[in-house]
PLY file of the C-alpha trace (Angstrom):
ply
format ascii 1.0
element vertex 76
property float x
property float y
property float z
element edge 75
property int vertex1
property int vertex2
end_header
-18.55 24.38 2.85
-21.29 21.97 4.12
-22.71 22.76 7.80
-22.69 25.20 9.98
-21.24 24.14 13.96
-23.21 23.17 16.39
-24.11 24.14 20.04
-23.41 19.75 20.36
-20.07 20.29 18.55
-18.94 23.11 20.83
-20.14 21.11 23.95
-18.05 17.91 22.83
-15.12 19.69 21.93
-14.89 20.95 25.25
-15.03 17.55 27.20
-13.66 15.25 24.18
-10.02 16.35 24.01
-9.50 14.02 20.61
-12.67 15.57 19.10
-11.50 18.94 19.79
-8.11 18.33 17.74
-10.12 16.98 14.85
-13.10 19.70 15.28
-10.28 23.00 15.07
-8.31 21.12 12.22
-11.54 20.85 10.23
-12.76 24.27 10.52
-9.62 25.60 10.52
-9.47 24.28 6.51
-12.88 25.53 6.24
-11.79 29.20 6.85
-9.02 28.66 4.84
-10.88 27.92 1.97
-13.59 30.29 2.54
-10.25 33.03 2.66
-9.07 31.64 -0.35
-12.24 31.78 -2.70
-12.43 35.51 -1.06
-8.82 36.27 -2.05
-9.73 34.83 -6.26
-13.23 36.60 -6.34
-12.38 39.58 -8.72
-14.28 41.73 -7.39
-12.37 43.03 -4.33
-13.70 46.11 -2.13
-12.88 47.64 1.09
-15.34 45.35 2.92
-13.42 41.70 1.53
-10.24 43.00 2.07
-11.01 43.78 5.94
-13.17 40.67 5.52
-9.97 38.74 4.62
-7.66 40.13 7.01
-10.05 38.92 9.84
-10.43 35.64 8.37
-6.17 35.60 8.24
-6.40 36.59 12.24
-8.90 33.96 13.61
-7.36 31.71 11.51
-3.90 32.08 13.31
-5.81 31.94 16.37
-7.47 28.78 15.37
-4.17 27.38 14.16
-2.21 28.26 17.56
-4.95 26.56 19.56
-5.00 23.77 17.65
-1.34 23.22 18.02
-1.50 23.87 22.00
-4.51 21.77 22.10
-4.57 18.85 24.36
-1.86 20.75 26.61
-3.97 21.91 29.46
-7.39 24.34 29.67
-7.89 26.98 26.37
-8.70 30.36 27.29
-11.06 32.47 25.01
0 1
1 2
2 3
3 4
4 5
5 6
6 7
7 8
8 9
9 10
10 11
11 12
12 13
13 14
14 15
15 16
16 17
17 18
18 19
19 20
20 21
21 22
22 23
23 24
24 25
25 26
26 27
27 28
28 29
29 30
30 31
31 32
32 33
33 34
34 35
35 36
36 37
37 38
38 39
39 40
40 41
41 42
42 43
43 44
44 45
45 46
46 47
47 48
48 49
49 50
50 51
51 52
52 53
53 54
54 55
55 56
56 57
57 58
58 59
59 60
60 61
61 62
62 63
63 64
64 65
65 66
66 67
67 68
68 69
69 70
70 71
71 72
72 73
73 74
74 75
């Protein structure tokens, strides 16, 4: 994983409708790999399991915004 988003990344991506599409799709496979080096590491605990599951959850959300994105105003 390379950088971390910025406050002028959110700020585009919510007045650059194209941007947006590309910035959710990008960090979208960033938490996807991030879940799937968690999932490998052999030494699983309570805390990556429920770290895991989260990931699995925003990454839905992530993934259903990205494919209603472009169709009107996103809520939080």
């Amino acid at each position: 994983m390379s950088t971390l988003v910025t406050e002028d990344d959110i700020a585009r991506a919510r007045s650059d409708p194209a941007f947006r599409q590309q910035f959710l799709a990008e960090n979208l496979d960033r938490l996807l790999e991030a879940l799937e080096m968690l999932r490998r590491a052999s030494n699983q605990d309570a805390d990556t399991v429920r770290l895991i599951k989260e990931g699995a959850d925003l990454a839905v959300k992530l993934a259903d915004r990205l494919q209603s994105s472009g169709s009107g105003p996103q809520t939080a």
